[in-house]
N, C-alpha and C positions, 0 to 999 in steps of 0.2 A: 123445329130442329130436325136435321135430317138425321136417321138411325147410318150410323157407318158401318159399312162390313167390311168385315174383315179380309183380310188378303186369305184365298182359300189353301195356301201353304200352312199358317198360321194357325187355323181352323184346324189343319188336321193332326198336327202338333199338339193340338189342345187335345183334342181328343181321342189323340192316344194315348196321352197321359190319365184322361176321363177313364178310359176303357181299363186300363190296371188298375187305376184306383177309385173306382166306383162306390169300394163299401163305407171310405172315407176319404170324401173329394176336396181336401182341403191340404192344398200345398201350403208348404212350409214358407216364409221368408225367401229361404235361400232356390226352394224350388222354383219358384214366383221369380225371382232372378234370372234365373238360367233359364225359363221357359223365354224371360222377355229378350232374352241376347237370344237366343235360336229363332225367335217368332221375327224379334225386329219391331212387336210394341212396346206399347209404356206398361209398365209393373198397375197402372190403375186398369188400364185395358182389360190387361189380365184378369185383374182383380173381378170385374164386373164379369166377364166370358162365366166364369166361378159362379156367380151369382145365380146368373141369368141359366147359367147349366142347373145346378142346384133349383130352383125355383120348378123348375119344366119337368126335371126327372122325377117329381114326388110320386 
């Protein structure tokens, strides 16, 4: 399966949203929403970017 990247608009979208909230990187539902209408992904997309950020920044 090939790893998909991300469109690099999307990318930094995400993580300017990382970068404020760092101490607790866990958007809400409705943030998760509105990240995916700005970004242009799917809300799972999201979800996993979260993850995968999460996992990396320990």
């Amino acid at each position: 399966k090939k790893k998909g990247k991300l469109p690099e608009n999307a990318k930094t979208t995400l993580l300017d949203w990382w970068s404020t909230h760092y101490r607790w990187p866990y958007p809400t539902e409705e943030e998760k929403m509105k990240l995916s209408e700005i970004t242009g992904l799917d809300p799972r997309q999201i979800n996993n970017w979260f993850i995968n950020q999460r996992k990396g920044s320990r």
